[in-house]
The first five atom37 places (N, CA, C, CB, O) and aatype in JSON, in Angstrom:
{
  "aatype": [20, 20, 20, 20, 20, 20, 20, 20, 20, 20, 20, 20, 20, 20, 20, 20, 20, 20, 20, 20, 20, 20, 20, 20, 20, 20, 20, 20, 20, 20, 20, 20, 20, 20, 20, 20, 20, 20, 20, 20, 20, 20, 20, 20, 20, 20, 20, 20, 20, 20, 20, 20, 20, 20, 20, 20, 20, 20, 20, 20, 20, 20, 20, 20, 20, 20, 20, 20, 20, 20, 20, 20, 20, 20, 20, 20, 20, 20, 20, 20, 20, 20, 20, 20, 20, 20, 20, 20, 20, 20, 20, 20, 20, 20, 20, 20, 20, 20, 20, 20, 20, 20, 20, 20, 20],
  "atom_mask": [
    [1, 1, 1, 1, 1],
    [1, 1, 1, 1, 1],
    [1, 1, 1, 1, 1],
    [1, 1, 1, 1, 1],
    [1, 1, 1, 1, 1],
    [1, 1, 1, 1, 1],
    [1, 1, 1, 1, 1],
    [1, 1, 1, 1, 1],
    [1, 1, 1, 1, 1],
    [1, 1, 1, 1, 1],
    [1, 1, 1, 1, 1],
    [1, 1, 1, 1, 1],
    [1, 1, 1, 1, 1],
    [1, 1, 1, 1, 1],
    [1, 1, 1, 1, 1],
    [1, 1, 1, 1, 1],
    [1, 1, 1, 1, 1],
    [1, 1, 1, 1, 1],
    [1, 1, 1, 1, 1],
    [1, 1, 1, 1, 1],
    [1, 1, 1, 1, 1],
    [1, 1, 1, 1, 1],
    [1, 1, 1, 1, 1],
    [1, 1, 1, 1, 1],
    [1, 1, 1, 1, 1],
    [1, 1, 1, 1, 1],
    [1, 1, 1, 1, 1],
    [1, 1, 1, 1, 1],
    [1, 1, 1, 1, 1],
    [1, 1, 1, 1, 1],
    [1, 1, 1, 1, 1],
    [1, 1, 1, 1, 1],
    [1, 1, 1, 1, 1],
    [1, 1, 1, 1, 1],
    [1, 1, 1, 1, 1],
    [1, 1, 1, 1, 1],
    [1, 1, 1, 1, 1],
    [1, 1, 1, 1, 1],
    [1, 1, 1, 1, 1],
    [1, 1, 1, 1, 1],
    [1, 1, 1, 1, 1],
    [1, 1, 1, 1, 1],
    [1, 1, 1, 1, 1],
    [1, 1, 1, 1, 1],
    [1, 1, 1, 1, 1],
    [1, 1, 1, 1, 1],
    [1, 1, 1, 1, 1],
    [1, 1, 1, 1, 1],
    [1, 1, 1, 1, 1],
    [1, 1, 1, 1, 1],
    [1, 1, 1, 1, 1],
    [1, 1, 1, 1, 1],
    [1, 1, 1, 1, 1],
    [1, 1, 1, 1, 1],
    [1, 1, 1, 1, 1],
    [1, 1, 1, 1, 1],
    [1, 1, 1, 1, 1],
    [1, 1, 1, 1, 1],
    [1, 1, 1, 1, 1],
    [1, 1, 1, 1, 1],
    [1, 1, 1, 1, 1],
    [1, 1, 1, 1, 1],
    [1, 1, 1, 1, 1],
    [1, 1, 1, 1, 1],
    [1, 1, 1, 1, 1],
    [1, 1, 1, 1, 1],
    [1, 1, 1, 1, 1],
    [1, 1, 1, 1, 1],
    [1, 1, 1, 1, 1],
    [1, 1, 1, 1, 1],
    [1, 1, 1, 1, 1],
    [1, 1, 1, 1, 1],
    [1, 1, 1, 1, 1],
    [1, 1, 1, 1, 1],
    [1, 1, 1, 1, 1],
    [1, 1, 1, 1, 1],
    [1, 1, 1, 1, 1],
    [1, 1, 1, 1, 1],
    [1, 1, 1, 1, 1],
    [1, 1, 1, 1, 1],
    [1, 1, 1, 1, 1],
    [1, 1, 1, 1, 1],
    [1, 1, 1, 1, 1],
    [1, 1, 1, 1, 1],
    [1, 1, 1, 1, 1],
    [1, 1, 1, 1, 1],
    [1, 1, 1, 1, 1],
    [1, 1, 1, 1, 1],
    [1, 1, 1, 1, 1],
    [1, 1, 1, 1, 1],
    [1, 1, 1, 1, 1],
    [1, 1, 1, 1, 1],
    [1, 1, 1, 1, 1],
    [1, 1, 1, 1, 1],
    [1, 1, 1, 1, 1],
    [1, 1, 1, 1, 1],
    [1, 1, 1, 1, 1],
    [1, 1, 1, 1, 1],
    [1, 1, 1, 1, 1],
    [1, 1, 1, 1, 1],
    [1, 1, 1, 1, 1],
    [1, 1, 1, 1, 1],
    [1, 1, 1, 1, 1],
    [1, 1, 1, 1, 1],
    [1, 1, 1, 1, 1]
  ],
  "atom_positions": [
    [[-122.41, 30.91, -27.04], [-121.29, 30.03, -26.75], [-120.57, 30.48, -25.49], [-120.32, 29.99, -27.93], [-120.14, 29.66, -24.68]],
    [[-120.4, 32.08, -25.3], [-119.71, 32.42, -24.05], [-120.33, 31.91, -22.86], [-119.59, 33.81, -23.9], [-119.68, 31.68, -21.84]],
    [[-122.03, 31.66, -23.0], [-122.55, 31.2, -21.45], [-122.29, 29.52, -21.21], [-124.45, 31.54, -21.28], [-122.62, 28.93, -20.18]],
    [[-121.76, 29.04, -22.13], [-121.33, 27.44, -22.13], [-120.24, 27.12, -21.68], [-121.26, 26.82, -23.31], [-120.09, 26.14, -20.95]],
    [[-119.25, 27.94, -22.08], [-117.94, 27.26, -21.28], [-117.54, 28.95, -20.7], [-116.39, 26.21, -22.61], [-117.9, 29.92, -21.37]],
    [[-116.91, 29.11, -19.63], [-116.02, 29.95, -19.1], [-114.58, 29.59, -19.35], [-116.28, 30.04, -17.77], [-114.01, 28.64, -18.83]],
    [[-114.0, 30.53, -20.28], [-112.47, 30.98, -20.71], [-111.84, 31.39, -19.42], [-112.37, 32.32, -21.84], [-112.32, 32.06, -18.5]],
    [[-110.96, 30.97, -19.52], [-109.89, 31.27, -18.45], [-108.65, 31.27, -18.58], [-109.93, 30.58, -17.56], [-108.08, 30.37, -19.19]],
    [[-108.01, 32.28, -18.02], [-106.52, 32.48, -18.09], [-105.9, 31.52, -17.12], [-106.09, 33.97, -17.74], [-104.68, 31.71, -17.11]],
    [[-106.24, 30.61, -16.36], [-105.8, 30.19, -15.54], [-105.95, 28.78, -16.11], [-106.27, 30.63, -14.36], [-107.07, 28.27, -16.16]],
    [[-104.56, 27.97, -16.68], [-104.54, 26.55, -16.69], [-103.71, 25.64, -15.85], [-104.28, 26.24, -17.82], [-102.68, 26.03, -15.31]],
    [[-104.09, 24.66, -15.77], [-103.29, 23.99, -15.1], [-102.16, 23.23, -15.41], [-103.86, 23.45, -14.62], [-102.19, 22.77, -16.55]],
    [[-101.13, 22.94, -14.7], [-100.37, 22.11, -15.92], [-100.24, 20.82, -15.18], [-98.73, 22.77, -16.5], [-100.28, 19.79, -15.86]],
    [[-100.11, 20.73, -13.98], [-99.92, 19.23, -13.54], [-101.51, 18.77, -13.57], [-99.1, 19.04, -11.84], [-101.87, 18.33, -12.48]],
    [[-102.47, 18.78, -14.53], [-103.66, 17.89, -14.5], [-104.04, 16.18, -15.24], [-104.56, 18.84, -15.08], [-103.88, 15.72, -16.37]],
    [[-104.63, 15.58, -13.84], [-104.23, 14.42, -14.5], [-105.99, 13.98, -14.81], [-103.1, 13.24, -13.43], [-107.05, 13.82, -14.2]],
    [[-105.29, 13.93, -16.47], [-106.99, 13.95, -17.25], [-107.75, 12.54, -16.72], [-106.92, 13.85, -19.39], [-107.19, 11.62, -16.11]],
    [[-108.8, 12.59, -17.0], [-109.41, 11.75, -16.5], [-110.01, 11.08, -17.88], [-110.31, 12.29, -15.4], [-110.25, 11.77, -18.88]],
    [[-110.27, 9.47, -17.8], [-110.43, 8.65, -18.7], [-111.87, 9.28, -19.43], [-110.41, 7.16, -18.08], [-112.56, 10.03, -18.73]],
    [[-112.24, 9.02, -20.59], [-113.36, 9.3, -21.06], [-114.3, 8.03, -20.02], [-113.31, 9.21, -22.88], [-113.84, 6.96, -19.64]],
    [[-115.73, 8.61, -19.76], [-116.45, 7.89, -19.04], [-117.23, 7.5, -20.45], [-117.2, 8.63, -17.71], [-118.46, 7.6, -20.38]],
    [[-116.65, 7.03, -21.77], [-117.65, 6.03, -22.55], [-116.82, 6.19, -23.45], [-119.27, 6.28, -22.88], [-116.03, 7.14, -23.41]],
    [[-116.83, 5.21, -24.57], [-116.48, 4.75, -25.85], [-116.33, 5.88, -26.47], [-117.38, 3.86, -26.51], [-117.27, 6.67, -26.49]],
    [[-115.0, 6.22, -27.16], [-114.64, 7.36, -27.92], [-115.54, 7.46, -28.8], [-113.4, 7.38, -28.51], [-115.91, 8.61, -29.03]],
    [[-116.35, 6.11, -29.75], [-117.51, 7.11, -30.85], [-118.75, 7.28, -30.28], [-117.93, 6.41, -32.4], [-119.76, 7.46, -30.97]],
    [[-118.76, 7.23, -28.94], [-120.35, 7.48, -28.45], [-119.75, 9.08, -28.07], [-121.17, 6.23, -26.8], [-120.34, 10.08, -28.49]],
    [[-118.85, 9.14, -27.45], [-118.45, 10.68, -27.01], [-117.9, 11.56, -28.71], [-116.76, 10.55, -25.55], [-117.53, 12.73, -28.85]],
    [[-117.98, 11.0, -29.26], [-117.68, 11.93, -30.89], [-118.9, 11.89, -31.38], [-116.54, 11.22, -32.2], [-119.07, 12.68, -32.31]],
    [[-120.03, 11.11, -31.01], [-122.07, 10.67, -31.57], [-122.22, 12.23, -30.56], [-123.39, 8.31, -30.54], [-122.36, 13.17, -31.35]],
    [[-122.22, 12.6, -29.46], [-122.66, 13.27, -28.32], [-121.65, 15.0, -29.5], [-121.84, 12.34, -26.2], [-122.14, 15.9, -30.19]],
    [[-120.74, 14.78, -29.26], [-120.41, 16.53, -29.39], [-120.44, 16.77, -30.87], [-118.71, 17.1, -28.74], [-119.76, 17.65, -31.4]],
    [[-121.18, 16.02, -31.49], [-121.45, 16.35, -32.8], [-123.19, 16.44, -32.92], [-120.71, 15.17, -33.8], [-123.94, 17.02, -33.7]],
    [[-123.35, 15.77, -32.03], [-124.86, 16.46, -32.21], [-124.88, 17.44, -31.21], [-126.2, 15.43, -32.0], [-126.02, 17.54, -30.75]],
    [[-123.77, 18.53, -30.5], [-123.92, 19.63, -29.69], [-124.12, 19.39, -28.2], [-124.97, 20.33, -30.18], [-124.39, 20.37, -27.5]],
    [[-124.0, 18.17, -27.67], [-124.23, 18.0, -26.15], [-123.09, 19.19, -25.58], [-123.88, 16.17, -25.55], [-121.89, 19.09, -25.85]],
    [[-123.63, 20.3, -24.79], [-123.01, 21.05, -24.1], [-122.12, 20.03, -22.85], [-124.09, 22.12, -23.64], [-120.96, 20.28, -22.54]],
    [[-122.77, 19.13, -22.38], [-122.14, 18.14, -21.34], [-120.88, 17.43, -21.99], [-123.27, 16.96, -20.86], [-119.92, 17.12, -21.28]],
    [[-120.9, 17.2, -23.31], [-119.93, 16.57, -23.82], [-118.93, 17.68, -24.23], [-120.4, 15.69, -24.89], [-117.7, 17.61, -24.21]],
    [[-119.55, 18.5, -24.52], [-117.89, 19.46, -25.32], [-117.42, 20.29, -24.12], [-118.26, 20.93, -26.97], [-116.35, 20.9, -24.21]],
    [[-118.28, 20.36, -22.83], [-117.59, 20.93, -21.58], [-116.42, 19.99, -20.98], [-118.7, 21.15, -20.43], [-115.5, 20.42, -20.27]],
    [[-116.59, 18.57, -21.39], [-115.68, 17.64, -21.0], [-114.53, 17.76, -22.27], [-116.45, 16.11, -20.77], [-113.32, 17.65, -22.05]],
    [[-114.97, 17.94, -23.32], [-113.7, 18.25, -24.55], [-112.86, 19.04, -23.64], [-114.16, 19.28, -26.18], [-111.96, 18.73, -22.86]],
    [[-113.43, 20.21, -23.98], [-112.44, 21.69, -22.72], [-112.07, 21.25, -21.65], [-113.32, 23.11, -22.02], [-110.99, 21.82, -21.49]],
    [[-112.27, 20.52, -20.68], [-112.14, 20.07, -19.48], [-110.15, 19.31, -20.16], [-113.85, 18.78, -18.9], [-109.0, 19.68, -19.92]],
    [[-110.78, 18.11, -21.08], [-109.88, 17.43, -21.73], [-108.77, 17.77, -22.34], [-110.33, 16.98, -22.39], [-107.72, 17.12, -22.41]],
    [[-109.09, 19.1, -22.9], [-107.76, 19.31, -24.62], [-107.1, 20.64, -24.07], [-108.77, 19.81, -26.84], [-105.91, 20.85, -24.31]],
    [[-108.0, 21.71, -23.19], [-108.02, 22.64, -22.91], [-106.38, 23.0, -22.7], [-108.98, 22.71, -21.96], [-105.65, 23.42, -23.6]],
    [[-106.06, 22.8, -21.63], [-104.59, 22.9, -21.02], [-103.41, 22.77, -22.2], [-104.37, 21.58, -19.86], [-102.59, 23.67, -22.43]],
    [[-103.47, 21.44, -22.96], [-102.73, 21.39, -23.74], [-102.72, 22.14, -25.26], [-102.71, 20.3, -23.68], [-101.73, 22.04, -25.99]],
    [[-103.76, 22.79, -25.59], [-103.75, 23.44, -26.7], [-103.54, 24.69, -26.34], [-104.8, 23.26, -27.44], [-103.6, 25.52, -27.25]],
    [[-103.21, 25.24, -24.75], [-102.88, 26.47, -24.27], [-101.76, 26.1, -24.51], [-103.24, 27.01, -22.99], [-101.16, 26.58, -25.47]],
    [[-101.35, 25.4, -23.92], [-99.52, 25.21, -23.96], [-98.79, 25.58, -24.45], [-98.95, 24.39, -24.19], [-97.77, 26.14, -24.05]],
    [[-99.37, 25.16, -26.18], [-99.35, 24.99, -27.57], [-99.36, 26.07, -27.95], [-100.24, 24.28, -28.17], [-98.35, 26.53, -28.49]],
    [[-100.63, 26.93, -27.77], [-100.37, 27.97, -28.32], [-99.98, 29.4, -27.85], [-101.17, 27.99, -28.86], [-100.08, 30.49, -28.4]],
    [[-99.4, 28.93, -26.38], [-98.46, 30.05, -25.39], [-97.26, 30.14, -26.14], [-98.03, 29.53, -23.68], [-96.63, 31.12, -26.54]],
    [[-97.02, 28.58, -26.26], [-95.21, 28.29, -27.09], [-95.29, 29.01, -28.07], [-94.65, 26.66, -27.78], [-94.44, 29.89, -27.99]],
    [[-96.13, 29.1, -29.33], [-96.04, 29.48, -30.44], [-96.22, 31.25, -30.37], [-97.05, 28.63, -31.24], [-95.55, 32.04, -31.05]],
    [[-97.06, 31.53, -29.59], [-97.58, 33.43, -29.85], [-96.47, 33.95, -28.44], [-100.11, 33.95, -29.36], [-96.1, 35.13, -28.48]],
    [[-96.12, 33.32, -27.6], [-95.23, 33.45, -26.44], [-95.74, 34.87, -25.74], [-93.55, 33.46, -26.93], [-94.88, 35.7, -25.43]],
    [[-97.73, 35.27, -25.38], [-98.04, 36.22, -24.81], [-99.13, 35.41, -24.47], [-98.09, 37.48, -25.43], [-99.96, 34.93, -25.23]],
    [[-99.05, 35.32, -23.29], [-100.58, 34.78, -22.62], [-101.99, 35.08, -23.01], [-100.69, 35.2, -21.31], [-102.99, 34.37, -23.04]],
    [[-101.74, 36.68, -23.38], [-103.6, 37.01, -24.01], [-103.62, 36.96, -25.4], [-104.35, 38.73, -23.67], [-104.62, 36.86, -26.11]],
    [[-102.46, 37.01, -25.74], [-102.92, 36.17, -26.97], [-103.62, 34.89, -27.26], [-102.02, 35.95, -27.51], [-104.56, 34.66, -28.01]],
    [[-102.89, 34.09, -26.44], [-102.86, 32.74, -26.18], [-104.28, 32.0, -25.91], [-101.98, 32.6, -25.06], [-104.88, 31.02, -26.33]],
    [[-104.45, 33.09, -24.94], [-106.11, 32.58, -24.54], [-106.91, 33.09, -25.37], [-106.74, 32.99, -23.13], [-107.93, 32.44, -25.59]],
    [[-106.72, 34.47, -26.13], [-107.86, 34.42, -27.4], [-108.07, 33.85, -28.05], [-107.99, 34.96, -28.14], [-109.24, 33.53, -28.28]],
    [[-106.87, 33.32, -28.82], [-106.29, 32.22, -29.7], [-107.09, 30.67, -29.3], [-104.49, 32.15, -29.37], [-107.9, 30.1, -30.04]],
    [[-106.56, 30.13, -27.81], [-107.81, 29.13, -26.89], [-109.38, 29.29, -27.29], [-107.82, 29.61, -25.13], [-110.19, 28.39, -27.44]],
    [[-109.55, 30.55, -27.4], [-111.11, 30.57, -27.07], [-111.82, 30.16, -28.65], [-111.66, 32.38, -26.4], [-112.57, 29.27, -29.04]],
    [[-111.16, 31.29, -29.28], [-111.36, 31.35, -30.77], [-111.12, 29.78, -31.18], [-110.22, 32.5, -31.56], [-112.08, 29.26, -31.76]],
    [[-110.39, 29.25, -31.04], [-109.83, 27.75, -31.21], [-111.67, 26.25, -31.21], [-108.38, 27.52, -29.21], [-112.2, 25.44, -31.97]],
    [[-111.89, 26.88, -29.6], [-112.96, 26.24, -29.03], [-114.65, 26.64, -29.56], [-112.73, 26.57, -27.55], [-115.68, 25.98, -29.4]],
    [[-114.5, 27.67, -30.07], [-115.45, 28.7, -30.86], [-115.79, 27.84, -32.22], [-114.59, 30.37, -31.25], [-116.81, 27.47, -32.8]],
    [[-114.39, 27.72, -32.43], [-114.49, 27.22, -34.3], [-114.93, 25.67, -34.1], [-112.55, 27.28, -35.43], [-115.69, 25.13, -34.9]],
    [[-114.39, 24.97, -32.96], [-114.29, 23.5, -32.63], [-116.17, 23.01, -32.49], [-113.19, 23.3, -30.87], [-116.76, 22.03, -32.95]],
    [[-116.7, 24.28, -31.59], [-118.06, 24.01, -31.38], [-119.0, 24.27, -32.7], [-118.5, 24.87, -30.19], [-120.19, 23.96, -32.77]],
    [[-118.4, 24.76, -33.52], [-119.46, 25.32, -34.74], [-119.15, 23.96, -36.11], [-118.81, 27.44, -35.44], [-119.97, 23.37, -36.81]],
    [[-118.0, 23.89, -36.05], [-117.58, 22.63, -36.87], [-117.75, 21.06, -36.28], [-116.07, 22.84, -37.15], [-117.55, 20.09, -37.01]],
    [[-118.02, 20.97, -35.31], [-118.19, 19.63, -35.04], [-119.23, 18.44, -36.28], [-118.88, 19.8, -33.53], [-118.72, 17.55, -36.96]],
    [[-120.4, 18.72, -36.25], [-120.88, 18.52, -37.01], [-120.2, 17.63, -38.54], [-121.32, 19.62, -36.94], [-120.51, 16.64, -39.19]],
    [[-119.42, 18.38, -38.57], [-118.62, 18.16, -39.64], [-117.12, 17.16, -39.45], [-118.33, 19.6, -40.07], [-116.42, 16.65, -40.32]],
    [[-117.0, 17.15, -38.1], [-115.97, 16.25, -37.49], [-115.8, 15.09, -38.55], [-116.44, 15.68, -35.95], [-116.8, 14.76, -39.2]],
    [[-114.73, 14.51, -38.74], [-114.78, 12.75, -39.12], [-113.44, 12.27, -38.77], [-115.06, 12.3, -40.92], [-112.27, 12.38, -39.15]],
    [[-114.35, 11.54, -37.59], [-112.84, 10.67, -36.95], [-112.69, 9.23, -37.3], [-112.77, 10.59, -35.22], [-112.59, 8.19, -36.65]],
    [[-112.71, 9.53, -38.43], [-112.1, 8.17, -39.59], [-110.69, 8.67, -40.43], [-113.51, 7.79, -41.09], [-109.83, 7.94, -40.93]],
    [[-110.78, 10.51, -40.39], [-109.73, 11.02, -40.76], [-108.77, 11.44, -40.13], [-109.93, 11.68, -41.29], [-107.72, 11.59, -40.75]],
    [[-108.83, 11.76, -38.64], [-108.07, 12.15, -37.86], [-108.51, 11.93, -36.58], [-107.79, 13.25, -38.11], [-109.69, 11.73, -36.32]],
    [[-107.47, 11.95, -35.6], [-108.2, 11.93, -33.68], [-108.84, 13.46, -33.25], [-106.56, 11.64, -32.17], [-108.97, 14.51, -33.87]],
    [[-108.99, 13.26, -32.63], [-110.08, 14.26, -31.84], [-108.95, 15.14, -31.41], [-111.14, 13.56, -30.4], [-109.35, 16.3, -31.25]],
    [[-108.01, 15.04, -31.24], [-106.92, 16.19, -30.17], [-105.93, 17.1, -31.62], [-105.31, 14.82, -28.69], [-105.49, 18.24, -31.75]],
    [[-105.94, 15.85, -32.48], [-105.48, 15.91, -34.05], [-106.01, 17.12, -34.54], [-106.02, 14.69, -35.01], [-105.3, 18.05, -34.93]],
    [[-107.56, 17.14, -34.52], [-108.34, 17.85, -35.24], [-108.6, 19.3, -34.91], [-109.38, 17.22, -35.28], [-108.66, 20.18, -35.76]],
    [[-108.79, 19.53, -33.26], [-108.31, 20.73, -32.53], [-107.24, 20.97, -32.83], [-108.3, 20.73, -31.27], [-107.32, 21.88, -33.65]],
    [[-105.79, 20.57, -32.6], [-105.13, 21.78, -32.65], [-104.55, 21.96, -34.15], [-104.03, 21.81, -31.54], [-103.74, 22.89, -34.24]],
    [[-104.83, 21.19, -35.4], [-105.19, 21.59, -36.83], [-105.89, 22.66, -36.88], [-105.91, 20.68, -37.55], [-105.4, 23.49, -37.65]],
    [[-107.12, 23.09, -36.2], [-108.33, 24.01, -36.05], [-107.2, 25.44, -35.37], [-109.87, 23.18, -34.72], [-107.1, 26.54, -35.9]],
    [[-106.35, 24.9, -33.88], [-105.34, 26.19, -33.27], [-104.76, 26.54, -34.24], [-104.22, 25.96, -32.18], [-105.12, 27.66, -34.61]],
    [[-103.58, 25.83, -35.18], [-103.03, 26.17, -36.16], [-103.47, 27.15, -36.53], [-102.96, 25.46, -36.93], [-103.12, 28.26, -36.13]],
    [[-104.3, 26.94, -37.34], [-104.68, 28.13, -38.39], [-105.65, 28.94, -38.01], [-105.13, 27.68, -39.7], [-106.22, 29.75, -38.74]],
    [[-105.81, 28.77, -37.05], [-106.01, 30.45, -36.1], [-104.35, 31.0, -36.33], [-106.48, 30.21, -33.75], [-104.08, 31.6, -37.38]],
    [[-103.63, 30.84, -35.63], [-102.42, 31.38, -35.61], [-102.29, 32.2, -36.66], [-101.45, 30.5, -35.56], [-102.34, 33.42, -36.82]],
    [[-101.99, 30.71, -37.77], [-101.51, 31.61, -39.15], [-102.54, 32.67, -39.68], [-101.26, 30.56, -40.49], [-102.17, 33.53, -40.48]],
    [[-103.89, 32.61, -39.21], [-104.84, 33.68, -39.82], [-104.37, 34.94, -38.9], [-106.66, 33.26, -39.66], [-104.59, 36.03, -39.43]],
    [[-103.81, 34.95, -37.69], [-103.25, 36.16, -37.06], [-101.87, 37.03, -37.26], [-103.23, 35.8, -35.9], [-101.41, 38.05, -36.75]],
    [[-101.42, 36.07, -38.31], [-99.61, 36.54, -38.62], [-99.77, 37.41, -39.79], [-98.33, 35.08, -39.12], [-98.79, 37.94, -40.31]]
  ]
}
């Protein structure tokens, strides 16, 4: 998983996301059957804001980004299991950040 996406301490905050280039259940068909192209665009997508999220909450940057990575770790192994009939896609990540957190307190 580490040679798939590169973690980084460095986010951006003025980024202006860019539209999904296809139909939200063809891009939820794609990162559930593991397209590395598709869940590099998840991270591309959620990335920034679930740092945000979880800078606010642990208020230490390396935490923060372990917390990020670990977050994206659990996101790529559970997809599979996704169902976005129950929740949105951004919903379901940072449900997944959550309780990273609370498993660290």
């Amino acid at each position: 998983m580490q040679s798939l996406l590169k973690f980084t301490t460095h986010h951006v905050s003025n980024v202006s996301l860019p539209t999904w280039p296809f139909d939200q259940q063809v891009f939820v068909g794609l990162l559930r059957s593991q397209d590395k192209k598709a869940f590099a665009l998840l991270y591309k997508h959620y990335a920034a804001a679930i740092y945000g999220m979880l800078l606010n909450k642990l208020n230490d940057p390396v935490k923060a980004n372990k917390a990020l990575e670990d977050t994206f770790l659990t996101v790529w192994g559970n997809l599979p299991d996704y169902d976005d009939k129950k929740m949105r896609l951004f919903t379901w990540i940072n449900q997944i950040s959550l309780g990273i957190i609370k498993e660290r307190r």
